[in-house]
C-alpha positions, 0 to 999 in steps of 0.5 A: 552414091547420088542417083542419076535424078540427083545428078541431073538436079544438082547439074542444072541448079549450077547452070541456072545459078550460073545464069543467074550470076551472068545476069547479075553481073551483066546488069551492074557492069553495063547499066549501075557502074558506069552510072557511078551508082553504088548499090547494096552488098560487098559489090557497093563496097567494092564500087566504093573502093573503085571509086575511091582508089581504082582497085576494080570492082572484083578484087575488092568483092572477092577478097572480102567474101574470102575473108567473111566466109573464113570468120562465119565458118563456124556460123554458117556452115560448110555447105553455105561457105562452099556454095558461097565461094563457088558463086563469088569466084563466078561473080566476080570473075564475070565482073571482072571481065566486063567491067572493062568492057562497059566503060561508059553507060550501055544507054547513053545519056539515060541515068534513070533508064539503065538504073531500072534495066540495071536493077531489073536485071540484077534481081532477076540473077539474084531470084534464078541463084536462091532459086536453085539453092545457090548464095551470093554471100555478100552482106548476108555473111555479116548479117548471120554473124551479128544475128548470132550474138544480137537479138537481131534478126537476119534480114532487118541487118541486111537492111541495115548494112545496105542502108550504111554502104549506100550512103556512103556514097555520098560521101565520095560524090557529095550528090544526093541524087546518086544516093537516091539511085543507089537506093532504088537500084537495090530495091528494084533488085530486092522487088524482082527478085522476090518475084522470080523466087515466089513464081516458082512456088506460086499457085492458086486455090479454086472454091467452086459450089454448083449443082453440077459438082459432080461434072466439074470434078471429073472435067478438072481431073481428066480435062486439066490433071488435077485433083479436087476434093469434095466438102458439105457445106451448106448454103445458109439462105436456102438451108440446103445442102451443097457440095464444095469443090476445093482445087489446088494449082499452079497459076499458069493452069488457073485460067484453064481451071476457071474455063472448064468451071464455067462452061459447065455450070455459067451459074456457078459460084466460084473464088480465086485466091493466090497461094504462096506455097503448096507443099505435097504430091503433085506439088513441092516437095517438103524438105525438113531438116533434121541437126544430129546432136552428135555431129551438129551437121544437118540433113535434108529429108524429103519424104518419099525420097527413099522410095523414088518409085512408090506410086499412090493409086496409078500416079507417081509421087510428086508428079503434075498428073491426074491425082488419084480418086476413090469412090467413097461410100456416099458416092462424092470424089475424095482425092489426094492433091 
């Protein structure tokens, strides 16, 4: 039985993907169609179709996300195949109902315009849906079945079908212009959201080398509730020794990070440098999955999951608080982060 937390997580990954496909499907019925712009994925086949034969965009989409997913069954999996079904009837439901209501562009007269709010905003729905572990199907359907039986890999294939799909458009408007919009629209798209998906995850690493090692690690810890971990390095012109402080955080807090640093030590030697990722307690979980050879299904483990409650020192795992310190014998800080 799922616990409350689990619930609540679950409920609010659907809200935000459901978001995110309003936003989607707002930024292609009011700035791309209208535009007559044909765009990657099932929805630039559905445009085609539209195009071509005036069968709304929607029921073009939707049935031949149906009929993908009922041929990758077997590839993709259960769970892929349910969240993709959810989020296709969303979609194009939402499709539906505003493609009547944008007959002409929201921006009148301003093609480039509603190309880049367009995109922009498809992007965006895109990052909030594989954010929160939602799928949009579309061409991704295509690409896992091909990759399946070709040395080719998932992503370079979504290329290739959006490249074929955009250029298709040519041939029903014969106007290069529209082709070159339709590539700039899905690039966009791709652009943002690669940014929404990473500023979720983004953080920052501090090295700090002062003599006032000691001040600033305390500061960071009560100041900013983060942890610091304490190296020997040695600074090879003076060959003395040195303490380095090495601090992991989210990007929002590295100006908070950076501040305290300074106004302990003005001096102080310090480098910033962006971090995709950081995976541990105080940061993402790391979630493995595991395929049971029996069942051929898989599971996600999260370590600690188990014991929800355990604490390490007095913080609770994978909270954004002060990370637990200990004395070592030699008197340097040697926290967890």
């Amino acid at each position: 039985m799922l616990s409350r937390e689990k619930l609540w997580m679950s409920y609010k990954d659907y809200v935000l993907i459901v978001i995110g496909l309003a936003c989607y499907a707002f930024g292609f019925s009011a700035f791309v169609l209208p535009e007559k712009i044909v765009i990657g994925g099932l929805v630039g086949v559905g445009s085609l179709v539209y195009f071509l034969a005036g069968v709304p965009v929607a029921i073009t989409s939707y049935v031949l996300n149906l009929m993908l997913l009922a041929m990758a069954y077997k590839i993709v999996g259960k769970q892929f195949v349910l969240r993709t079904v959810f989020s296709a009837t969303v979609l194009n439901g939402l499709i539906g109902i505003l493609q009547p209501l944008f007959p002409e562009p929201l921006i009148a007269q301003q093609t480039f315009m509603n190309i880049i709010i367009g995109g922009s905003l498809c992007g965006v729905g895109v990052g909030l849906v594989f954010s929160h572990n939602g799928s949009t199907g579309g061409t991704d359907i295509v690409a896992a079945m091909v990759s399946k039986h070709n040395d080719v890999s998932i992503g370079r294939m979504m290329i290739y079908c959006d490249f074929l799909i955009i250029s298709s458009s040519f041939l029903v408007f014969h106007q290069l212009d529209k082709v070159v919009y339709g590539f700039i629209v899905t690039f966009l798209a791709s652009y943002m959201a690669d940014m929404v998906i990473n500023s979720n995850r983004q953080a920052v690493q501090f090295i700090i080398i002062s003599k006032y090692w000691r001040d600033i690690a305390d500061s960071i810890n009560n100041n900013a509730h983060r942890g610091c971990t304490v190296l020997d390095g040695m600074g090879w012109y003076s060959k003395e020794a040195v303490k380095v402080l090495l601090v992991m955080c989210r990007k929002y807090e590295s100006v908070n990070i950076f501040r305290i640093a300074r106004s302990i030590d003005h001096n102080a030697f310090i480098t910033q440098a962006n971090v995709n990722g950081v995976y541990g307690e105080g940061f993402d979980a790391v979630k493995l999955k595991i395929k049971s050879t029996r069942s051929g299904m898989s599971k996600e483990i999260i370590p600690g999951a188990n014991n929800p409650d355990k604490t390490v020192g007095n913080e609770e795992v994978g909270m954004h608080a002060p990370t637990s310190v200990k004395k070592s014998e030699e008197g340097t800080l040697n926290p967890k982060f």
